[in-house]
ZAMARGU-4260 file (C-alpha; in steps of 0.2 Angstrom, whole numbers, plus 5000, padded with zeros to 4 digits):
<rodrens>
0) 5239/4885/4981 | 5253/4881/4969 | 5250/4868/4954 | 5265/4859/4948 | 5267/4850/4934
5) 5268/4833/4939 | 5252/4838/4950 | 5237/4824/4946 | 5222/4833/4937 | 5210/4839/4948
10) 5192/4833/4943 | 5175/4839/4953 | 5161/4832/4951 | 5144/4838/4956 | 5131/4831/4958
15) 5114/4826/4972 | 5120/4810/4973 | 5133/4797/4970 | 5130/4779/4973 | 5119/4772/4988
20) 5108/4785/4996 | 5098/4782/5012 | 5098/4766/5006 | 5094/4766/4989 | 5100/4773/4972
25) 5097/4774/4955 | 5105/4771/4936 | 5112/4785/4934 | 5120/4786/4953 | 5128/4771/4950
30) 5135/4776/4935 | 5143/4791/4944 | 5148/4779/4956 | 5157/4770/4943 | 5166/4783/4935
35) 5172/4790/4950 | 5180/4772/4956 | 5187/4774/4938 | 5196/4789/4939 | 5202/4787/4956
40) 5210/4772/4948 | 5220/4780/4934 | 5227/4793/4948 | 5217/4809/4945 | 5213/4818/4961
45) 5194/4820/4963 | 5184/4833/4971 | 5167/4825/4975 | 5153/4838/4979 | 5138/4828/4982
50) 5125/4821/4996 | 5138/4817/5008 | 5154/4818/5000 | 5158/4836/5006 | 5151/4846/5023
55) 5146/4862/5013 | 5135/4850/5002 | 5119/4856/5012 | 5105/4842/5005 | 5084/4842/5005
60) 5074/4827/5001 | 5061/4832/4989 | 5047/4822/4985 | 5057/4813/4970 | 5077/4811/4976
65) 5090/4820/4988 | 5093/4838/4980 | 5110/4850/4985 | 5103/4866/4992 | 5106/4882/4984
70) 5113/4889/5002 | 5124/4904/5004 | 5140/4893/5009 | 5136/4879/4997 | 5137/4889/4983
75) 5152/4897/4989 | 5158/4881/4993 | 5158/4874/4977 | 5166/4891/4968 | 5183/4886/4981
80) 5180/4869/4973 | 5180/4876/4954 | 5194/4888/4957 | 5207/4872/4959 | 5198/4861/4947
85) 5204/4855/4930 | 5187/4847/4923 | 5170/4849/4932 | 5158/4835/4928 | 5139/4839/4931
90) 5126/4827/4930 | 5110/4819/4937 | 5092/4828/4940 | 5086/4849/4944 | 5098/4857/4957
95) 5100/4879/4957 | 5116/4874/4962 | 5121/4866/4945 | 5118/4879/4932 | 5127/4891/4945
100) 5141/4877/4944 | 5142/4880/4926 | 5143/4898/4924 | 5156/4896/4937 | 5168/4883/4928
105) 5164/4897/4911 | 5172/4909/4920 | 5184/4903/4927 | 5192/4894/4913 | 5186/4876/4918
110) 5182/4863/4908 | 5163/4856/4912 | 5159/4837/4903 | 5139/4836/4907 | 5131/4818/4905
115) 5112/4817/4905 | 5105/4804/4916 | 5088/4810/4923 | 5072/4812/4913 | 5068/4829/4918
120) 5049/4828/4908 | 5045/4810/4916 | 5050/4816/4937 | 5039/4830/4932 | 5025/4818/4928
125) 5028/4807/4938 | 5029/4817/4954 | 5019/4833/4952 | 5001/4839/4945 | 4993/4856/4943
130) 5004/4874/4948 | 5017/4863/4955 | 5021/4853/4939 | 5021/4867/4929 | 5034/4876/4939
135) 5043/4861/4941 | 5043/4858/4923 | 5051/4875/4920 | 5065/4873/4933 | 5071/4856/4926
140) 5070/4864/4907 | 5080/4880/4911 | 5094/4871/4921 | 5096/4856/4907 | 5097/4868/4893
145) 5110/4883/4903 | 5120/4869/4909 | 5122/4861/4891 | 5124/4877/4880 | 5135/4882/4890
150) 5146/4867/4894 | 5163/4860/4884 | 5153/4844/4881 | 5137/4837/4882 | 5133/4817/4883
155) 5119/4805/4888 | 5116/4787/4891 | 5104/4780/4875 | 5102/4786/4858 | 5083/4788/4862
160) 5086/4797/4875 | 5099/4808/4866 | 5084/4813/4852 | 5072/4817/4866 | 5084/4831/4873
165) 5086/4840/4857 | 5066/4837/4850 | 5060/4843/4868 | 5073/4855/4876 | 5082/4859/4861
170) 5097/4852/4868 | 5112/4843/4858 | 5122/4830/4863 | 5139/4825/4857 | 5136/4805/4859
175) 5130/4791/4872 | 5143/4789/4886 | 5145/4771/4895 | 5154/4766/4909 | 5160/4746/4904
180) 5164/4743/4921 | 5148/4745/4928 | 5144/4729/4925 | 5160/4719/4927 | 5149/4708/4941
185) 5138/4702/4928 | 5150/4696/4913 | 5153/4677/4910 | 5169/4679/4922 | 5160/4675/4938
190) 5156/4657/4936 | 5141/4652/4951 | 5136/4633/4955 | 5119/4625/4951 | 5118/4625/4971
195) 5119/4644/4975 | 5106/4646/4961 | 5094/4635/4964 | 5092/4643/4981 | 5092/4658/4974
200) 5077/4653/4962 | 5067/4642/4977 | 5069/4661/4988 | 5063/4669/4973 | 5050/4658/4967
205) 5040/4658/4984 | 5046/4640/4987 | 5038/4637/4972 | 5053/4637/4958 | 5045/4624/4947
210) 5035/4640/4939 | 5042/4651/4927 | 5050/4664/4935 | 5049/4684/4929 | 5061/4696/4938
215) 5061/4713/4943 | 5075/4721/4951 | 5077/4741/4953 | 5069/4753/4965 | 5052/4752/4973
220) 5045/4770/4966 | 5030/4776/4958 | 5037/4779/4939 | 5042/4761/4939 | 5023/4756/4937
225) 5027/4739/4948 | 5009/4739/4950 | 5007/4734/4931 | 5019/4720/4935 | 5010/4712/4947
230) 4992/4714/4939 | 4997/4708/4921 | 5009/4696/4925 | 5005/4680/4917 | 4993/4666/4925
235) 5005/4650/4932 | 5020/4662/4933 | 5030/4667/4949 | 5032/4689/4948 | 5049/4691/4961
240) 5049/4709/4965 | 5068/4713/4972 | 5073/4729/4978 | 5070/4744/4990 | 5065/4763/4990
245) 5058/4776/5002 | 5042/4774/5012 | 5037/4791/5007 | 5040/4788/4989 | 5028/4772/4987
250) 5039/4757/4992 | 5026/4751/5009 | 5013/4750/4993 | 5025/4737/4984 | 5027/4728/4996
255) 5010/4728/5000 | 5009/4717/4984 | 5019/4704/4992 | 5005/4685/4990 | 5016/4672/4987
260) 5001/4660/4986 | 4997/4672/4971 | 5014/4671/4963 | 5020/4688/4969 | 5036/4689/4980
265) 5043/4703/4987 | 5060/4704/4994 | 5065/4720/5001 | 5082/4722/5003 | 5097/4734/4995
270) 5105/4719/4985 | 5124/4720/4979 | 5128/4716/4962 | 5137/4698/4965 | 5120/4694/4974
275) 5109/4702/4958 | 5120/4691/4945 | 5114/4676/4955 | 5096/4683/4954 | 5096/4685/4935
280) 5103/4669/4933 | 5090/4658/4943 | 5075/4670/4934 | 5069/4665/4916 | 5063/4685/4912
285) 5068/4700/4918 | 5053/4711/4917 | 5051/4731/4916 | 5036/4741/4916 | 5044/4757/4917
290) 5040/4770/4905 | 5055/4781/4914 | 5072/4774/4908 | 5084/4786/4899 | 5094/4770/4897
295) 5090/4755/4910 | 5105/4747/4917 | 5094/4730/4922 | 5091/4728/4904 | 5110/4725/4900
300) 5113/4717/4917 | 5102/4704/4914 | 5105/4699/4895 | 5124/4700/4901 | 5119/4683/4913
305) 5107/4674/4899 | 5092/4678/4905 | 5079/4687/4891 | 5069/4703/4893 | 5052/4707/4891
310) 5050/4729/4894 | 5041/4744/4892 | 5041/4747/4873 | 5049/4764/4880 | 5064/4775/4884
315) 5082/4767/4883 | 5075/4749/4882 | 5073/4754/4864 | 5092/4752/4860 | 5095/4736/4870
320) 5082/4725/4862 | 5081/4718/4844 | 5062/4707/4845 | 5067/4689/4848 | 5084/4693/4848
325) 5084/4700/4867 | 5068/4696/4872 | 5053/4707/4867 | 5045/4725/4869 | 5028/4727/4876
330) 5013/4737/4883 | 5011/4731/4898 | 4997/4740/4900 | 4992/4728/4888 | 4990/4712/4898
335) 4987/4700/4881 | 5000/4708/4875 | 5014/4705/4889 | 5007/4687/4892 | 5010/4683/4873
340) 5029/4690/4875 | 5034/4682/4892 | 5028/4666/4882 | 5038/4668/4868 | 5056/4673/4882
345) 5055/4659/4891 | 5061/4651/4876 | 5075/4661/4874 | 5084/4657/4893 | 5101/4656/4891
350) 5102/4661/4871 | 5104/4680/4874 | 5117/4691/4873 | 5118/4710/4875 | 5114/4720/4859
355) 5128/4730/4852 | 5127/4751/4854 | 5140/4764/4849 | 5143/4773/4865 | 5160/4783/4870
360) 5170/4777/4886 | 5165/4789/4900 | 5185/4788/4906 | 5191/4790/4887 | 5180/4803/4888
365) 5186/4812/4900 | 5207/4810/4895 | 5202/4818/4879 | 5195/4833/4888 | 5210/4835/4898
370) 5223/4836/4884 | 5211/4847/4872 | 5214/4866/4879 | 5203/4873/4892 | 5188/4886/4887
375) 5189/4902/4885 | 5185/4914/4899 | 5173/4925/4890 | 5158/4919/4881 | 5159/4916/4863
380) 5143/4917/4856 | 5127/4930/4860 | 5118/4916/4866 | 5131/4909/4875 | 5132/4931/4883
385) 5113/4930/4885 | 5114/4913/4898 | 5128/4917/4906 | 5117/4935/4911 | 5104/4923/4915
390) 5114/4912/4927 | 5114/4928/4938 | 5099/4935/4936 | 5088/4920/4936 | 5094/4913/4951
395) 5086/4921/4964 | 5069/4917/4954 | 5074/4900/4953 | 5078/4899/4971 | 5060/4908/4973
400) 5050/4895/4962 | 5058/4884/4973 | 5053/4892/4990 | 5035/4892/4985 | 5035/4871/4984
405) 5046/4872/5000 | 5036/4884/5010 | 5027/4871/5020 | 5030/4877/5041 | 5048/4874/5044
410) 5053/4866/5028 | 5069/4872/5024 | 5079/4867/5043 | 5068/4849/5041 | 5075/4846/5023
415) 5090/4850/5028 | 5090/4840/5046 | 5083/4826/5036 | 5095/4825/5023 | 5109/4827/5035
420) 5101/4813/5045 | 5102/4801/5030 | 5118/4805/5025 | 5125/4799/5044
</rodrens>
């Protein structure tokens, strides 16, 4: 096909999952999600190679999110893809299909921007124990570091996050990337009555909105550590427990929790971000105990709306709160500890404010990629020789690892039926 000069630049994007997933998503989805709606916007033409977005994404559900196959006419499909593209933008957690993606856009002259979302180390944790994590482990590692020593630029989403790459992986960053308007329905703009509020906080509350009341909001899965939540929450306070997740992947056990007679309210329920806003304003705290967060997108969410934090002294919450500036972080394993803090947020209602970070613009970041030139076609160092050899060679063991946690009876045409299923 024939490019003109006026033609918009093509940018692909590829990735497991953009946005809302069999009827959830996560932080770094909804960033995708954001940045896509963004680029659309300014007029660039966007291939999007994702859970479906395209009919050669061929898509398994492993035990932690939706993952692209490494089929035959998937990968072939997203070479067609690369050969038109401009800029190729990878991100999110382990696919095969990625590092292929990579070595693909090398040689053929593409730009590749790569932003970190996923905690490779924590899924691994999280999800696996024994041969399993140990082979899981070793795919997430090799596909983070060949897709940033080999890409035109590499970003993440916190600073914390952006020294975990390098101490653990080896891997450097260039910055921390944001996407601002992912959080246009939560800045001072939208203006909600008392009304709509306090019907917000008495569904919250339990019918019980009197009581101080903590706020979670995200989904219902096991690196979350809800659990911890609802055990150490403190005495005379209402725990609201908003959000959903997969039945397979611990969300019937969250809502298990659900005593409102207790002070534990689950709501269950995929819930739009005009309808969050409300919920972070009606709530006194926002409360995290997730160890997971490479950045935490509720964190910002909520101090945009007034409402105080108290999180797991962990992960990206470290660049979002100042002690007693933004609220206060904890071990909430620690249940003294996290009663101590709540305490002192409730306090702080209404007196918060976001804590400034140096980040770079994702769609800046991207318009600076498209006027610099594109790669060279040839690597330039031995290392960069060295993993481009490994792309090829490695793959088939990669696919292999894979096959030996997929080998269950029928695994392969059920993942595939099953993520097909979700998608429609």
């Amino acid at each position: 096909m024939v490019r003109t000069k006026a033609s918009a630049p093509r940018v692909a994007v590829l990735t497991n999952r953009i946005g809302v997933f069999s009827g959830n998503t996560g932080g770094g989805s909804a960033m995708r999600e954001k940045l896509v709606a963004a680029l659309q916007r300014e007029g660039y033409d966007l291939r999007l190679f994702a859970a479906g977005f395209h009919a050669s994404a061929d898509v398994g559900i492993t035990d932690y999110s939706p993952m692209l196959l490494p089929t035959w006419r998937t990968l072939r499909a997203i070479w067609d893809v690369l050969r038109e593209a401009d800029l190729l933008i990878v991100s999110g957690s382990f696919t095969p299909c990625m590092p292929f993606g990579v070595a693909a856009a090398r040689l053929l002259g593409v730009r590749t921007l790569v932003i970190f979302t996923t905690d490779s180390d924590k899924v691994v944790s999280a999800y696996y124990t024994g041969l399993q994590r140990v082979m899981w482990w070793w795919m997430y590692s090799w596909c983070d570091r060949t897709v940033a020593a080999l890409a035109t630029r590499v970003y993440t989403r916190s600073d914390e996050f952006l020294q975990k790459l390098q101490r653990m992986h080896g891997i450097r960053c260039e910055g921390v990337m944001s996407q601002s308007d992912q959080y246009s329905a939560f800045t001072a703009l939208h203006s909600d009555s008392q009304e709509v509020v306090a019907q917000a906080r008495n569904r919250l509350s339990g019918g019980q909105p009197h009581l101080p009341l903590l706020l979670y909001c995200g989904r219902w899965a096991p690196e979350k550590r809800i659990d911890l939540l609802a055990r150490n929450k403190p005495p005379g306070t209402v725990l609201a427990i908003v959000g959903n997740g997969d039945s397979a992947g611990g969300a019937d056990a969250v809502e298990a929790l659900h005593d409102p007679a207790n002070g534990i309210v689950c709501l269950r329920d995929f819930v739009k971000h005009d309808q969050l806003r409300i919920y972070y304003k009606a709530a006194d705290v926002h409360v995290s105990a997730s160890d997971f967060e490479t950045l935490g997108n509720s964190c910002h969410e909520s101090l945009l709306c007034g409402t105080p934090v108290v999180l797991e002294a962990a992960g990206g919450y470290l660049s979002q709160v100042n002690e007693g500036q933004q609220g206060f972080l904890v071990r909430w394993a620690h249940a003294s500890e996290a009663h101590d803090a709540v305490n002192k947020a409730l306090k702080l209602k209404n007196r918060v404010k976001p804590r400034e970070r140096v980040t770079s613009e994702g769609t800046e970041i991207v318009r600076q990629m498209l006027r610099a030139p594109p790669p060279t076609l040839l690597p330039q160092t031995a290392s960069e020789s060295y993993l481009l050899l490994a792309c090829g060679f490695r793959m088939p063991l990669l696919v292999a690892c894979l096959g030996l946690y997929v080998s269950r009876e029928s695994f392969w045409p059920q993942a595939l039926q099953a993520g097909q299923a979700k998608i429609s």
